[in-house]
C-alpha positions as CSV (number, residue, x, y, z in Angstrom):
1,X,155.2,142.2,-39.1
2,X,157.2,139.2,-38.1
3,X,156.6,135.5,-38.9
4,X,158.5,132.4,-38.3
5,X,158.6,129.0,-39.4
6,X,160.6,126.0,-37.1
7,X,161.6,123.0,-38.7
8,X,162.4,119.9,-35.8
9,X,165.7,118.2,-36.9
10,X,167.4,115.5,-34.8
11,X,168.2,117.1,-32.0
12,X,168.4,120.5,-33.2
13,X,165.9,122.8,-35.0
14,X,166.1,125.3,-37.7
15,X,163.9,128.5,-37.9
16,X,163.2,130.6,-40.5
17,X,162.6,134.0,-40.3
18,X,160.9,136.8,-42.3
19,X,160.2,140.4,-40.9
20,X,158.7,142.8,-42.9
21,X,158.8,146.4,-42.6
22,X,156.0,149.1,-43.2
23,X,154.2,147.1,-45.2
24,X,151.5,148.5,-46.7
25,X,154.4,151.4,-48.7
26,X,153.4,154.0,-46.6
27,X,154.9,156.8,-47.8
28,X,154.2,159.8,-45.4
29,X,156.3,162.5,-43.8
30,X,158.2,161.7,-40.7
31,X,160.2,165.8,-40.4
32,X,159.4,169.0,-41.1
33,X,161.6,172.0,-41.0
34,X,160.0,173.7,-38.4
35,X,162.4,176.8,-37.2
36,X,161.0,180.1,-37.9
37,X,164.4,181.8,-38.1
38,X,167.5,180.6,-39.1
39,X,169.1,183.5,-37.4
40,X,168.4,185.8,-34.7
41,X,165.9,187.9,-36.7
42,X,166.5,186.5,-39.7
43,X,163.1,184.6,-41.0
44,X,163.9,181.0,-42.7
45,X,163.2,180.9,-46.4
46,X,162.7,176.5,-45.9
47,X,159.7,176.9,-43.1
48,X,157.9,174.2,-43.5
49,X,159.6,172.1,-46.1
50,X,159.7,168.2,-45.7
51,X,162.8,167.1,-44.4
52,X,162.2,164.0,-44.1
53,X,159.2,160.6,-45.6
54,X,159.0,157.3,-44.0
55,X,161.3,154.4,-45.0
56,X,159.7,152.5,-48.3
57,X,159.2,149.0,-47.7
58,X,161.7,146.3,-46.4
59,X,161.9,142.7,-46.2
60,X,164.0,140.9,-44.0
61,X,165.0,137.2,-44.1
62,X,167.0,135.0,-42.3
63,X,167.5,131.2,-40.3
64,X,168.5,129.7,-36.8
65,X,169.8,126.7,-35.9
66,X,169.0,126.0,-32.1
67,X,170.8,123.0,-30.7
């Protein structure tokens, strides 16, 4: 989500940002391990673990000055 906020200043103007990132905590899993063997014959003891969840969430802020 993204939002902004511009504030008019003689002849310039300052913006203010604020992007937020997966907002609602979303915590679910982005990677599995997926491969079968880990070797030529050789089955993989990790099939199926979770490698990998999604990002918690972020908040981003910042300003611009456009002149």
């Amino acid at each position: 989500m993204h939002a902004d906020y511009a504030l008019r200043l003689p002849r310039s103007r300052l913006v203010l940002l604020a992007d937020a990132f997966n907002l609602f905590n979303q915590q679910g899993v982005r990677d599995y391990d997926d491969y079968t063997e880990s070797a030529f014959g050789v089955a993989n003891a990790d099939f199926g673990r979770i490698l990998a969840y999604q990002s918690p969430f972020t908040l981003r802020v910042g300003a611009r000055w456009e002149f």
